[in-house]
N, C-alpha and C positions, 0 to 999 in steps of 0.2 A: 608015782606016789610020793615020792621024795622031794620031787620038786612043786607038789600039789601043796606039801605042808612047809617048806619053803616060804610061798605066795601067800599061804593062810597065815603063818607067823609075820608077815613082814607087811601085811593087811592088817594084823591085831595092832603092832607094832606102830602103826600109822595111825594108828585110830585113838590109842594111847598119846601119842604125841599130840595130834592134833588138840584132843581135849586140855592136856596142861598147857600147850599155846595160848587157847581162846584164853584160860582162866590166867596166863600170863597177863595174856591182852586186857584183858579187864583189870584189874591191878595196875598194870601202868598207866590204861591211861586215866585210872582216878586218881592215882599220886601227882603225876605230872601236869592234870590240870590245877589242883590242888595249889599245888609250887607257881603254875603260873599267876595264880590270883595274890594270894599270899606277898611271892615279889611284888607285882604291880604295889599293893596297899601299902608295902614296908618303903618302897622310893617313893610314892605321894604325903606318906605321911614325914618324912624326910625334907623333902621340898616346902611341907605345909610349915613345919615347926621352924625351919628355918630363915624359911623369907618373909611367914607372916607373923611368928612370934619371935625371931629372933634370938630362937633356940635351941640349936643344932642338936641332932639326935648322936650321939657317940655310939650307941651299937647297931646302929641299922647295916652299915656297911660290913660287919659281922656276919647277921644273920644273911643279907642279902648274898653276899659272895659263897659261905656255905652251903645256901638253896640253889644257888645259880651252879655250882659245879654237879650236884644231882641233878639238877635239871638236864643237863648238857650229856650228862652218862645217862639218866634212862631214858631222856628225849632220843639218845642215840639206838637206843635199843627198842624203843618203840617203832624210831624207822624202818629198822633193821626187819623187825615184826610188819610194817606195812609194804615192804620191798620200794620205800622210800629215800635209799642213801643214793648219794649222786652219784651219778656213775656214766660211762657212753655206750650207750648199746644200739648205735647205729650200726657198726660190723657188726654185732653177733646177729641182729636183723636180718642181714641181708643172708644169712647162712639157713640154712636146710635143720628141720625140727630134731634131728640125731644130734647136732652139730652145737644147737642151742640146748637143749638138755645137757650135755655134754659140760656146755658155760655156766650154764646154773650150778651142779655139782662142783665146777672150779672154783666158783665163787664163795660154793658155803667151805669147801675146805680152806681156801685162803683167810675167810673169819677165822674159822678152826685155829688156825698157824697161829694169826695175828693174837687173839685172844688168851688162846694156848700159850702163848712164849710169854707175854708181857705177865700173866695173872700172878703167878708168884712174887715178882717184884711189885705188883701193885701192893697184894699184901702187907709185902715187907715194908715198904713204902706209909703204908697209911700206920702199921703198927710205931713205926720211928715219930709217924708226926705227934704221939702221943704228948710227948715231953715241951711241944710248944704247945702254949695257952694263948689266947688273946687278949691283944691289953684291954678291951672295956670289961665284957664279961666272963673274963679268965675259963674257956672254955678249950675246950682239949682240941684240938685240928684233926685228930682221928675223925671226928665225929664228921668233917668236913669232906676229908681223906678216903672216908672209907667208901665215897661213891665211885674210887676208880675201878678199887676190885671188885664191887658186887656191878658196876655196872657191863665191867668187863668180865664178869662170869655170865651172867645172867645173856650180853652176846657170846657167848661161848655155847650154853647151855639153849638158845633159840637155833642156832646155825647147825646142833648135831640132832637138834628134833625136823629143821629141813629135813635133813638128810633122810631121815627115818620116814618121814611122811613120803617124799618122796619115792623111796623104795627102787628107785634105777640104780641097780646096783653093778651093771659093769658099765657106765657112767661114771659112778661113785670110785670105781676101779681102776679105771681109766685116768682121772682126775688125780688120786692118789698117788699111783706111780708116776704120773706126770711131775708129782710136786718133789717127791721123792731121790727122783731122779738128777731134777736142776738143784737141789741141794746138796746132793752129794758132787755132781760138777762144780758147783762155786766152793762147796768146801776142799776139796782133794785138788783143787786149781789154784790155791792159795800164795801158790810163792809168784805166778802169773800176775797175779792182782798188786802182791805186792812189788813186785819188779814192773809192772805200770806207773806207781806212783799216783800222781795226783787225777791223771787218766783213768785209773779203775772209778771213779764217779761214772763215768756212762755208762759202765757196763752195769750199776745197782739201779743211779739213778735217772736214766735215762732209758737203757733197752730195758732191763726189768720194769719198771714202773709202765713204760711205753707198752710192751707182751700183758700185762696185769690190765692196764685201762681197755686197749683194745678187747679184749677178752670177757669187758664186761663186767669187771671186779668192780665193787665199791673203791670210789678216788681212795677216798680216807686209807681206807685199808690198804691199797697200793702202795701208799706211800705209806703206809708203818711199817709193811711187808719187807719193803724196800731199805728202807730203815733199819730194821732190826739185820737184814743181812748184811748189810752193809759193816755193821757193829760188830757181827758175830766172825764174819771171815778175816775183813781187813784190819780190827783194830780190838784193842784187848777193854776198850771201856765198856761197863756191864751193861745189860738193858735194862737196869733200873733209873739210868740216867734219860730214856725216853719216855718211862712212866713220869718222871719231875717234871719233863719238857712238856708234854702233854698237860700236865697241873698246871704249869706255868702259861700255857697257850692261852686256853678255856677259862681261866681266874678272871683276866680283868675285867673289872667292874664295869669298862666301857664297854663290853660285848654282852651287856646284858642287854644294851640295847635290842641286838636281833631279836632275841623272841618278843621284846614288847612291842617291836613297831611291825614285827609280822601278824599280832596279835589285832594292833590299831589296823592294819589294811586289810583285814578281814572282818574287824566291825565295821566300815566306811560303806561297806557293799552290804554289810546283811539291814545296818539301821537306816539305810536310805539317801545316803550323802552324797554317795556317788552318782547316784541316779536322778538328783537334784542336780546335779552339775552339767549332766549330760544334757537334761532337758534344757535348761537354759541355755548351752552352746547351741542346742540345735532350734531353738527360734529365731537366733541369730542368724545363723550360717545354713541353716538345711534348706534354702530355696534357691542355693543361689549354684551354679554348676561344680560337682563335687565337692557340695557345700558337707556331708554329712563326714567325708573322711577329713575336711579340715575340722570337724566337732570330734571327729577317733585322735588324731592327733592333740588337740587343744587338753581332753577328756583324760589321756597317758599321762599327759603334762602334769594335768591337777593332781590326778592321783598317786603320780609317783612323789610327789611332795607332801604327800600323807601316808602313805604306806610306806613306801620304801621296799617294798616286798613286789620282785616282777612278777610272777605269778597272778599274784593278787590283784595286782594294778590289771592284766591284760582281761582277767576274771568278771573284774569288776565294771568292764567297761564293754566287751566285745556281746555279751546276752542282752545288753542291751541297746545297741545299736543294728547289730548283722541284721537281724530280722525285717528294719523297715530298708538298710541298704540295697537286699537281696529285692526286696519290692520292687527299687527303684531302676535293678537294671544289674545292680554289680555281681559278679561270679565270686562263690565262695572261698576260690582260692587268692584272689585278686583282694578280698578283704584279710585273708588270713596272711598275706605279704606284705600289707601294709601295717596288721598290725603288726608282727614284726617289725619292720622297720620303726615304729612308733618306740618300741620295748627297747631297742637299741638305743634309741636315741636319749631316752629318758634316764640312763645311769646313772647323772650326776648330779641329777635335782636333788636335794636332799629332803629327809633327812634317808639318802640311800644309802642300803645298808654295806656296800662297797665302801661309802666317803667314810664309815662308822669302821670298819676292819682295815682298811686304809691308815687311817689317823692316830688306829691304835698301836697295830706292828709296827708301824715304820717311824712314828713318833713324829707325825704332823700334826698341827694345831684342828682339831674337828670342826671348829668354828671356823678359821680360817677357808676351810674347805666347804663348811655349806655357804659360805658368803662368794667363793669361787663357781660354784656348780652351777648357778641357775644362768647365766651367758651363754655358756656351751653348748648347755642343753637345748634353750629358744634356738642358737645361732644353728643347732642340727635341724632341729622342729623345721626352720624356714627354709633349707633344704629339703628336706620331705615336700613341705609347701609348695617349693618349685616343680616337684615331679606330679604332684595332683593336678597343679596348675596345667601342664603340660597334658596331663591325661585325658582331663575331663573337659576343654576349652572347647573341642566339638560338641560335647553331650549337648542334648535337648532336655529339655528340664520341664516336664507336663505333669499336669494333677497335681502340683505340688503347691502348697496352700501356703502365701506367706505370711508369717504372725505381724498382729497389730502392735504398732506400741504398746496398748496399753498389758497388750497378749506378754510382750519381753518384759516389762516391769514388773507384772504380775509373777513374771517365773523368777525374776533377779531377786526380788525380795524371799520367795521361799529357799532358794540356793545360797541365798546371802550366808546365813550362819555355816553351809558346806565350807561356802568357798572362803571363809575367814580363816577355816584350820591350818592351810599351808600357812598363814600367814602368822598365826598367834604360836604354832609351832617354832619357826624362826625368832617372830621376836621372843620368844622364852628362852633362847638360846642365847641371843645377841648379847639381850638385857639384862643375863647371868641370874634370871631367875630360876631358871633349870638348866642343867648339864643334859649334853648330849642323852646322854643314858636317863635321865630324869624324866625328860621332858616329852616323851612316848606315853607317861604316867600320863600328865597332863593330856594331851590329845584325847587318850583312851576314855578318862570321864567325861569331856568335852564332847566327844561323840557317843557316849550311852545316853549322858541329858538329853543332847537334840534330840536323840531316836527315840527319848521317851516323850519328851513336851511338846516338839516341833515336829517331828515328821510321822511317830506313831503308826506306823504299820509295818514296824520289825518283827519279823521270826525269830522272837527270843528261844524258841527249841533247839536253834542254830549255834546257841552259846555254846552249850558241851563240845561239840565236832570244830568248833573255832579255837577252842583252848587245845584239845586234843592234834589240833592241826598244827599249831604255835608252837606245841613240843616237839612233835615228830620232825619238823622242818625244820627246830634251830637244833637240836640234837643232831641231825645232817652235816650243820653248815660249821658245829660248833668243831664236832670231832675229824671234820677236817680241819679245821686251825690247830685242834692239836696233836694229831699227827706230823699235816706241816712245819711246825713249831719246831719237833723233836729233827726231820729232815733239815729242816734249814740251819739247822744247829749243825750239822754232821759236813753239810757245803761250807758253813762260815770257818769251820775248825781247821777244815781242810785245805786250808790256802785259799778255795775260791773266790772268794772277797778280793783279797788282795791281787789273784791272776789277772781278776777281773778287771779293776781299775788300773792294772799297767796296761792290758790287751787296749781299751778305751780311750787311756790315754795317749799309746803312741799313734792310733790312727789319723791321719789325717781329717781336717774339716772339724775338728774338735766338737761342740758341742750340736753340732747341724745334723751330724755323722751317727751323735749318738741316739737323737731324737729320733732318727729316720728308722735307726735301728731298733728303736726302743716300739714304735708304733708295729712296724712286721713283727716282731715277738709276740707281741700281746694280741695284736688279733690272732697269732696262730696259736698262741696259750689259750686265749679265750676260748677258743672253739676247741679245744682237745682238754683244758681242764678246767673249763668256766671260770668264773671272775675270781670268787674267794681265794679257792686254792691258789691260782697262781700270783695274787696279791699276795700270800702270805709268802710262800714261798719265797716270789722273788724281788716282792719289795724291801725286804732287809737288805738285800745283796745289791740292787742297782739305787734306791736312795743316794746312800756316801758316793755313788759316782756321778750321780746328778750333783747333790751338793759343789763335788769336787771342779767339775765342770761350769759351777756358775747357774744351771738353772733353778728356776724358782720354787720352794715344793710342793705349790698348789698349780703352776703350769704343770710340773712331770705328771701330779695326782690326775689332774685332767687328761693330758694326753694319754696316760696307759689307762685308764677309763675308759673312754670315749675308743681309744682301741677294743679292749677288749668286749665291751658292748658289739662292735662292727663283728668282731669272730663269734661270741658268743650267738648270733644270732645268722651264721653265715653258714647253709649245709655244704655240706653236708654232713657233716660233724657235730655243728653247731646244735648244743641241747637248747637253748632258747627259742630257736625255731622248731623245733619238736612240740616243746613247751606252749609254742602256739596253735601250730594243728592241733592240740590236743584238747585247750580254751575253747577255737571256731571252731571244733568239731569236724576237722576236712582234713582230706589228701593232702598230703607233704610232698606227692607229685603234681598234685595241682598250683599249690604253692611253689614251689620252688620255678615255676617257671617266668613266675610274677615279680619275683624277689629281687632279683638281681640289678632293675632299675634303683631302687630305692638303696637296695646297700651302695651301688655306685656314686648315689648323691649324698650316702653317707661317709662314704669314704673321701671324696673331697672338700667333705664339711670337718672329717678328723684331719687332714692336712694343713690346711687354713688352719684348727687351730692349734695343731703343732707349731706354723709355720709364726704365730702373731701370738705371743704372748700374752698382751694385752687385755684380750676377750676370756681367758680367765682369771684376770683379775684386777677385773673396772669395781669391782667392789671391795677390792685390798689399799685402793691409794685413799 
């Protein structure tokens, strides 16, 4: 009877949560689409007033950077609500459903920890920013401030309504003492840590953070986790100094970019742009032997030079292709390794949102970097090239009907206005008409026009779930830069900066040594913390050693790119390739068995240009 009313209580209990969820859900995501329009209108009108009137707006950058840190805190929390933060859950996969139940409950308490320890200092935090105003519209920074604590209650307050709905509670039991327990060992193990020295770094950020990802935890959280104990055992600075870090990560104005150009590569595909482009590759190429995977390759290419968003890119291209491939003879897994290999290849086309968080932590020129990008990427593509060549050079190629001239003119002139966008995107960059972060504005009306005048058979119903999707996914990408942020502060203070550039320096082979070293890191970072994170991370710390060293900072940008793309998309780890069975709708065992030519030709496409500076940057002399 007792445990009858147990199950009925903690059934009410679920049923109650659930419903303040949903109406959670609803509320964020009308604010947060809201915020994404809003931005977009506040940097076009920006850009309009000052390149066509010639007269610069003084509070846009105000309002803009105030909406962009809400954006970034309830975009985070909307994720959080969609079981969208980044994370690896290939171990907990492969584990038995006790085992994965198990990982979910670890999961929402380690939000619990994270949310739990920072909230009061967010508070504190945003109550201090009172007293600064801003120089145009003398407006208080509270008001900017205060999306650290509510967005970090509000993930406080989704992660204990898991729980509740949930209702596995020696799961939940289990989980707790678990957490319990390793903090009582790191704290009562104190004089250990600090009789390590500069060595206790593995033990926070390294095995901890490594037990946390494995397990299935959101990155972000990992490394704030990681973070904050770090702070709490080894050193006496408060944790209100990773609430600023956090502010400090997520602020810049350059990272507004992400949600606008995840935004643009989500209209490309609903208003038709993409699918103009495709057609047109494939009157070209689709009669001729593995003519249509050189239009999948070609097709990544364009679209990664408008999106910037891999997801989207792989989205927007593989529902429309697979269908006549699969016709023609190709296995579903055979398409979904190729497009992988395509995704990978495609990182550093710009305007990618890699070269865009790149340029901003490390303090490389973004421009410099999209005028670097597009060499490495073709010189991968034609790798790819070689292994279709290779593949297909047997095939017999029947029924397949090939277009007239006047059939490719006909398609070139409707694609024509697609295919301008990579193109007026760059030059708006080049021409200092729009700033990186600007100039996504521009795209974005550039492609609602055409969708309305030119191509007109958009699923404008598709707008809401496009904005709602712009939030969730930069709220992802954002709050790990600012956790990031806060850890890499905690490595730079630590000495390891400086360990690091003597360890580099006394090795032999100097700068040959360190490149070598630099590309095995990054593919293995790639694949265990995908691109952003460990760009934030670790491009503060190895930069000043490239510099030191002599190399150039658009060759390093390229080489740990063009690495990390090769891990990020290399299983078995690699969430890119997840990313993509999940796109072509197949087996991750069928794929993976297809995979391994192409990453091989990609990995001596990332050597090459490790090895030849040159090829990223024929467009810097």
């Amino acid at each position: 009877m007792i445990a009858d009313q147990i199950v009925a209580g903690a059934a009410r209990s679920g049923g109650v949560a659930k419903n303040i969820e949903e109406a959670l859900r609803i509320g964020l995501e009308t604010v947060t689409s809201i915020i994404v329009v809003i931005e977009t209108c506040i940097l076009l009108i920006g850009v309009v007033a000052r390149y066509f009137f010639h007269n610069p707006t003084v509070w846009s950058d105000e309002v803009a950077s105030a909406l962009f840190l809400w954006l970034c805190m309830l975009g985070a929390v909307l994720a959080l609500q969609r079981n969208e933060h980044m994370r690896l859950s290939t171990v907990v996969r492969w584990l038995g459903p006790k085992w994965q139940e198990l990982a979910a409950s670890f999961g929402s308490v380690m939000v619990l920890v994270f949310t739990g320890a920072l909230l009061p200092f967010a508070i504190e935090y945003a109550v201090d920013e009172w007293e600064i105003l801003t120089p145009a519209l003398e407006m208080h920074n509270s008001f900017r401030a205060a999306a650290l604590p509510i967005g970090l209650g509000l993930m406080l307050l989704l992660a204990g309504l898991r729980l509740l709905e949930s209702a596995q509670w020696r799961s939940l039991v289990v989980a707790v003492v678990s957490v319990v327990v390793v903090s009582a060992v790191l704290w009562y193990a104190r004089p250990l840590w600090q009789a390590m020295g500069i060595y206790n770094l593995l033990i926070f950020f390294v095995l901890l953070v490594v037990v946390c990802v494995l397990a299935g935890v959101p990155i972000a959280i990992s490394f704030g986790v990681a973070t904050i104990a770090y702070l709490l055992v080894t050193t006496r600075v408060p944790l209100s100094l990773i609430v600023s870090r956090m502010d400090e990560g997520m602020s810049s104005l350059i990272l507004l970019a992400v949600p606008l150009f995840v935004f643009l590569g989500l209209l490309i595909e609903m208003t038709g742009l993409a699918r103009a482009m495709i057609d047109f590759l494939a009157s070209l190429l689709g009669h001729v032997r593995g003519g249509l995977s050189y239009v999948l390759i070609g097709a990544i290419f364009l679209v990664s030079g408008i999106s910037g968003a891999k997801i989207a890119d792989m989205a927007a291209v593989a529902p429309a292709l697979f269908p006549e491939m699969e016709r023609r003879g190709s296995k579903r897994g055979d398409l979904i390794a190729l497009l992988a290999g395509a995704g990978a290849m495609s990182d550093t086309i710009p305007p990618s949102l890699f070269l865009i968080t790149l340029g901003s932590v490390c303090g490389v020129s973004i421009a410099a970097l999209f005028n670097g990008g597009m060499v490495p990427a073709l010189f991968l593509a034609g790798c790819l090239c070689v292994v279709v060549w290779a593949k297909s050079r047997r095939d017999v190629v029947v029924n397949v009907k090939r277009c007239s001239a006047f059939e490719i003119v006909r398609l070139f002139v409707i694609a024509l206005p697609a295919l301008a966008l990579p193109f007026l995107i760059r030059f708006a960059v080049v021409e200092g008409i729009a700033t990186a972060t600007e100039v996504s504005t521009l795209g974005i009306v550039y492609t609602i026009v055409i969708g309305l005048v030119v191509y007109r058979d958009s699923d404008w119903s598709r707008m809401r779930p496009a904005l709602v999707e712009t939030a969730a996914l930069s709220g992802a990408i954002l709050l790990i830069i600012g956790a990031a942020t806060g850890m890499a502060w905690c490595l730079s203070q630590s000495g390891m900066s400086r360990m690091l550039v003597a360890a580099v320096s006394d090795l032999p082979g100097g700068s040959t040594v360190f490149l070598a070293t630099s590309v095995v890191a990054f593919v293995l970072l790639g694949s265990l913390l995908e691109g952003i994170p460990a760009i934030v991370l670790f491009g503060p710390l190895l930069f000043p050693v490239s510099r030191a060293l002599g190399v150039n900072d658009v060759h390093y940008a390229m080489v740990i790119i063009v690495s990390m793309g090769l891990g990020l998309f290399a299983p078995p780890f690699g969430v890119g390739f997840y990313g993509a069975c999940a796109v072509g709708k197949g087996s991750p065992d069928d794929a993976m068995k297809s995979i391994w030519i192409y990453l091989a030709a990609l990995a001596v496409g990332v050597v090459v240009i490790t090895a030849v500076p040159e090829i990223s940057m024929v467009f810097l002399k």
